[in-house]
N, C-alpha and C positions, 0 to 999 in steps of 0.2 A: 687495581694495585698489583704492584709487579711479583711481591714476597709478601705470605700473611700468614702470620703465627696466631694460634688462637690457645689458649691456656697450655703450652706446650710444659709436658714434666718430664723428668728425665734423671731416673734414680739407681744407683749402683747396690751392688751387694759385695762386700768385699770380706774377704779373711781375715779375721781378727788373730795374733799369733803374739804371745809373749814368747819371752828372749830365756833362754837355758835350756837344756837337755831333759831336764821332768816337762815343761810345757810342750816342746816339743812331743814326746811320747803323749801326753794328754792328747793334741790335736788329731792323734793317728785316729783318735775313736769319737770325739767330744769337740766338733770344730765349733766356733763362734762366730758370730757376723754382724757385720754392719751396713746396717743403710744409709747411704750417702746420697744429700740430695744436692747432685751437681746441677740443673735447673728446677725453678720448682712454680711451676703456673705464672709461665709470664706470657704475653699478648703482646705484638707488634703489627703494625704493616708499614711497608715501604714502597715508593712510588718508582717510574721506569723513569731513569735518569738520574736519581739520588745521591749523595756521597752522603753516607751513616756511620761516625763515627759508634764505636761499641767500648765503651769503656766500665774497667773494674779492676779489685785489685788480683794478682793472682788467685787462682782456684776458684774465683767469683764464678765460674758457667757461661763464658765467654768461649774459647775455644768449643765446647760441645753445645753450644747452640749453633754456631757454625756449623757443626759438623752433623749437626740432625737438619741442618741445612741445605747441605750436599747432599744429605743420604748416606752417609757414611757410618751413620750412629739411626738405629731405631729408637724414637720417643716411646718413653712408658706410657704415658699417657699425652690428650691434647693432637690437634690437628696440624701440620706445615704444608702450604701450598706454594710452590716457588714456579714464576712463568705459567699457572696454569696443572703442573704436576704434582704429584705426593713423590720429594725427595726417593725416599727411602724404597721404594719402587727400582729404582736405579737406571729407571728407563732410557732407550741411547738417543730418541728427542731433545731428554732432561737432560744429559749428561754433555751432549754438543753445543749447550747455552749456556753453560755454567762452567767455571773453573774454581779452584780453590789453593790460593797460594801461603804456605806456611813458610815463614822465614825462617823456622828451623831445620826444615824438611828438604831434599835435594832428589829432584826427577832432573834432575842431567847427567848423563853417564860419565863415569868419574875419569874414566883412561879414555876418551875421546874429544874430538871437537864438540863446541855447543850446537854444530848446524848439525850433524849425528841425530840428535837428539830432536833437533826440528823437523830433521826429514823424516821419524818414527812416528812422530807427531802428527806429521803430515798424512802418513800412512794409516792411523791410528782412526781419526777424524775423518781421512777419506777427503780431504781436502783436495776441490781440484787443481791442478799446476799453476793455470792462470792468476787464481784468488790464491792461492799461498805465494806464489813469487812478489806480488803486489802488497799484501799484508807484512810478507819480510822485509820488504824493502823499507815499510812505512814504519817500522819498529825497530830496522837498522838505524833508520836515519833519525827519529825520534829520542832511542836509545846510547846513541854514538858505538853501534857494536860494531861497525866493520873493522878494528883491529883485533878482534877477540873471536870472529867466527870460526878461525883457523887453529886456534889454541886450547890444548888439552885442558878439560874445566880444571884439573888438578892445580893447574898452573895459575887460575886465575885468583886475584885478590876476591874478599867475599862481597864487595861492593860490585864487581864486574860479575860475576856471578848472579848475585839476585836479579839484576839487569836481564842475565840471559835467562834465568829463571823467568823472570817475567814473559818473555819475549815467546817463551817456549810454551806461555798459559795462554797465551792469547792470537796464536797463531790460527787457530779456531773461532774467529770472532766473538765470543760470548757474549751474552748480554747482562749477565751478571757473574761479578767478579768476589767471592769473597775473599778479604785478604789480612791475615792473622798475623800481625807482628815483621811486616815486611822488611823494616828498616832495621831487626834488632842487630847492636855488632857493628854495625855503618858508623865510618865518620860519618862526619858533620857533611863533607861536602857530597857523599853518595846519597844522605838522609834528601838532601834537597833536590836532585837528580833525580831521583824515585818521584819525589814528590810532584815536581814539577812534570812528569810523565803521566803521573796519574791523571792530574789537574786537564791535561792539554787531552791527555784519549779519551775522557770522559766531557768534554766538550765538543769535541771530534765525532765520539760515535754515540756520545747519549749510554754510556754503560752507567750500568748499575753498581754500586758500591757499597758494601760492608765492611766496615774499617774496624779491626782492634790492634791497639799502639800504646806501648805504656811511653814513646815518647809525644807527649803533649802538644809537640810542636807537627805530628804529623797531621793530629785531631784538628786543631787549630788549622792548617794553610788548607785544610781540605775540606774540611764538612760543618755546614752549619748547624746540626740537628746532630743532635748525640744522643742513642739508650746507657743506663745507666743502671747497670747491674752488680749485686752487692749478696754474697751469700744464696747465688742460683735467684733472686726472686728481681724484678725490673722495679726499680724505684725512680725513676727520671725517663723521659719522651721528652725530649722539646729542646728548642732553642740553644743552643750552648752560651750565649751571652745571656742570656735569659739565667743558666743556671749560673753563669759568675755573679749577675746581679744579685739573686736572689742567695748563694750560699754566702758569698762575700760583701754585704752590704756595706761598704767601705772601699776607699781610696786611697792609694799611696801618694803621698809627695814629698817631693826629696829637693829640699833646700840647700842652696849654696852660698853660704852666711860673708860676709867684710870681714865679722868678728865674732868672738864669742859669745854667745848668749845663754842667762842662769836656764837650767834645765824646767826652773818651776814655770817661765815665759813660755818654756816649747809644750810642756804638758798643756797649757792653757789653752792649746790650740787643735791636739789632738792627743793623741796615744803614741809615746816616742818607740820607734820601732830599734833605734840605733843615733848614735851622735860618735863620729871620727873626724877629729879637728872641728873646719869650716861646715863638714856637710851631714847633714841631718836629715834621718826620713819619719814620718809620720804617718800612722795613720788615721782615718778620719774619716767620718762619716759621710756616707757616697749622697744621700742628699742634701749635705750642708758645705758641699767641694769648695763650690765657689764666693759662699761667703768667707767661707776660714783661710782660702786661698788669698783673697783682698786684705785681712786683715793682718794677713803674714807679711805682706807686701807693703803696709801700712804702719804696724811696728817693729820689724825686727829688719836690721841690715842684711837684705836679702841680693846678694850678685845673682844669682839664677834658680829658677824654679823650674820643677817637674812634675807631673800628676800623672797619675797612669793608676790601669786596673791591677790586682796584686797579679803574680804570675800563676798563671794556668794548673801547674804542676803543683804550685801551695794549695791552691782551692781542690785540688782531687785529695790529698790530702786530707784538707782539713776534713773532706765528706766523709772518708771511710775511717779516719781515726777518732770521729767527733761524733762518730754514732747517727747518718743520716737516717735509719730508718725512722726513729726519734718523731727526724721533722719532713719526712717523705711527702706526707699528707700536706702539709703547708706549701713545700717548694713545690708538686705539682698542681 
């Protein structure tokens, strides 16, 4: 296995400070603290060639297992072995196999070109000319950057940007990539650009991938297998259709009616989600689709029908506002 986490914890000590000029004078002598448990004993592995989505809601221990990932953060306690290495070692073996891209965060230098920043890169890695002229070329043309290599980052829109951001992580070939919120701020059409770059290099070179994205649709186009962290502790490993099956056991379908029909007809067939004019959606029970489906079909003036799973983004939802740890035990 490529990455293996073994009860990894990982706890803050922070300053506790109320607000006014008495508490203030109090802390000069009487500070208070808090222990924060930003991971707290969770266990993974992941295999070489991977795409993992990492999903939670904010403050969940998602960015700082990443980064006890890297080696950027030392674990309190618990083991990480990434490639073979102890991150946090920082070793420059570990460090030329691994990148780490924050969609917040900006390593391209602000008043130059983005090739500036390749070529430091270049120099940084010790990359030789042959294999980086070849690798740039392959993440130019990949990418679509050859209008932007010449252009001060400043100037660039933040979708050309993360692009070169990208461009800039993997000019080192790594073998594992982790990458925290890549698309955040992207239209629609750069979300898919990225996305579709990810999909093709990781089929390409077999990289390894650790994905956290609070949008749903990056999770979805890219990774079958999602951890699922909630409050620093791992309550999900597996399958991500597996975890719609199993958190949303239910089906949407959405009727497209001749005519109207009494509301008491449509509850009889499932649970009304919505009724506007003609079209109505249902929901309803994911092992009984197809019977309740025929018999919509069989009484009611049905022009067109649809069934589909609820959307991705409801079902993360419903887990962290519906209290999964509850039924942790069940869905794994």
């Amino acid at each position: 296995m490529l990455i293996s986490v073994n009860q990894l914890v990982k706890y803050y000590r922070t300053h506790q400070k109320d607000a006014g000029l008495r508490a203030s004078f109090r802390n000069l002598f009487l500070r208070s603290y808090k222990t924060v448990k930003a991971v707290d004993d969770i266990s993974f592995h992941i295999d070489s060639g991977e795409i993992v989505g990492f999903l939670g809601p904010n403050g969940a221990g998602k960015t700082t297992t990443l980064k006890c990932l890297s080696g950027l953060l030392y674990p309190t306690a618990g083991s990480v072995r990434v490639l073979g290495f102890t991150p946090q070692k920082r070793e420059k073996a570990f460090l030329k196999q691994i990148t780490f891209i924050m969609g917040q965060r900006n390593q391209l230098l602000w008043d130059l070109p983005a090739m500036e920043t390749f070529l430091v890169n270049q120099s940084i890695y010790n990359i030789p000319k042959r294999q980086f002229g070849q690798t740039l070329d392959e993440l130019v043309e990949l990418l679509d950057l050859q209008p932007l290599l010449t252009r001060q980052v400043r100037k660039l829109s933040l979708g050309e940007r993360m692009k070169c951001e990208i461009a800039a992580a993997l000019l080192h070939r790594p073998q594992v990539l982790f990458l925290d919120e890549p698309t955040i701020g992207l239209d629609v059409t750069a979300q898919v650009s990225i996305r579709n770059f990810i999909r093709s290099y990781n089929r390409e070179h077999a990289i390894t991938v650790l994905l956290t994205s609070h949008y749903m649709a990056d999770v979805t186009a890219l990774a079958r297998r999602v951890l699922v962290i909630e409050q620093g502790s791992l309550i999900y490993d597996g399958d991500l259709q597996m975890l719609v099956e199993k958190s949303a056991p239910y089906k949407v379908v959405h009727l497209t009616l001749k005519q109207t029909v009494e509301k008491t007809e449509l509850a009889s067939l499932g649970e009304i989600e919505s009724v506007e004019g003609f079209k109505v959606t249902l929901r309803v029970p994911r092992q009984s689709t197809a019977e309740l489906a025929g018999q919509a079909l069989a009484r009611l003036p049905v022009a067109d029908i649809m069934i589909e799973d609820p959307p991705i983004e409801q079902i993360i939802r419903d887990i962290f506002h519906g209290g999964m740890h509850a039924r942790a035990a069940e869905i794994i």
